[in-house]
N, C-alpha and C positions, 0 to 999 in steps of 0.2 A: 504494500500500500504506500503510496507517495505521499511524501508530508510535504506541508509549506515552508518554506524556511531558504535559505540561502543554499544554492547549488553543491556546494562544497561540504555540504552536512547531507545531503542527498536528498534534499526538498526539490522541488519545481523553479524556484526562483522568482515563484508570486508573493509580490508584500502583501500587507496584510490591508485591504482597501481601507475597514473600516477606521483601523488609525488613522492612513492617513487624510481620510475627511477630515476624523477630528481636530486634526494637525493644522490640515489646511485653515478651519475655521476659527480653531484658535488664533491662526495668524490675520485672520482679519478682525478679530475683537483688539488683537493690539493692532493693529494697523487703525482702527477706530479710536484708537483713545491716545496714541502717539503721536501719528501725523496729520497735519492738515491738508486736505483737498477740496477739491468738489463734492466728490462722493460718500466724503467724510462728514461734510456738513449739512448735506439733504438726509443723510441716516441720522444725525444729531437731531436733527429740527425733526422729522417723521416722526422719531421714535424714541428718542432721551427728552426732548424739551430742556429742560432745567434737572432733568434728574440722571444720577451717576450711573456707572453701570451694574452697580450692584442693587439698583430698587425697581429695576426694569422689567415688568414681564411681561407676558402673553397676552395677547388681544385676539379679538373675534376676527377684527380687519388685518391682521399682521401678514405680510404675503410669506409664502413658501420659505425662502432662505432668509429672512429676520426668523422665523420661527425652529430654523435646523440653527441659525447663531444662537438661540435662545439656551438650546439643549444640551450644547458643550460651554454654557458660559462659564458655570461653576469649576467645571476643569477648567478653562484660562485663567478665575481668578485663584484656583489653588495653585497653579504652576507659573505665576508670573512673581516677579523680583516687587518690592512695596519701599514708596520712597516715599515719604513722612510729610515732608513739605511742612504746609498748612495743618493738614491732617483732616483739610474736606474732603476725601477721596479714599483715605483708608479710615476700614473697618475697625473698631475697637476691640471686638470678641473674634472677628473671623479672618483676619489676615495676620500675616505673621511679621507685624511690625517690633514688637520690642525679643521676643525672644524668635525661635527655631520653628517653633509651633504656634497655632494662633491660642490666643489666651481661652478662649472655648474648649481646647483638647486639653491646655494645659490646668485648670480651673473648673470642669465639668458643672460641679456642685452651684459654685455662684453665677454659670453658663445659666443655668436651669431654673435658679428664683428672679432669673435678670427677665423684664420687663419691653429692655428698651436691645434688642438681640442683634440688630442692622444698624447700632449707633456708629457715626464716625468719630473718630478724635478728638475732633476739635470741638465737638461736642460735649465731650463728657468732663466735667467738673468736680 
């Protein structure tokens, strides 16, 4: 029986498609929140308004590829780098600003009576 995998382990040399959607899709959620274009700014104004990318979801109206961007967004925001700034952007409990892990994996317990769970930073006092 033939596996997938790289030639030289004795697979077919088919990747494996559905990563690299996911791949692909991750690379336009950072290309959405990194660079500016055109295309950058009709997706902002559509479908972020004034909101981050982490308070964004699903709509009735949302066409085909906003709603397949919607479905790996969580993967790109677990596998992307968090740069503090201001701290209107990142997450308080779920990005991995001050330590290794976001303070939710590290802190379960006060994760769980906290109220305010999508606060960002610069928020919280």
């Amino acid at each position: 029986m033939a596996r997938r995998g790289t030639k030289k382990k004795g697979g077919l040399g088919i990747k494996n498609l559905r990563k690299m959607n996911v791949s692909l899709l991750c690379k336009w959620w950072w290309k959405l929140e990194k660079e500016d274009g055109l295309w950058q700014r009709i997706v902002r104004y559509k479908y972020l308004r004034n909101n981050s990318i982490h308070n964004v979801s699903h709509k009735l109206n949302d066409s085909h590829i906003w709603s397949d961007l919607l479905k790996v967004k969580e993967v790109y925001l677990l596998g992307r780098d968090v740069s503090i700034k201001d701290g209107c952007y990142t997450r308080f409990w779920k990005d991995a600003w001050l330590y290794q892990q976001p303070l939710c994996e590290i802190a379960p317990v006060l994760f769980a009576l906290c109220n305010l769970k999508d606060v960002m930073v610069d928020q919280v006092r």
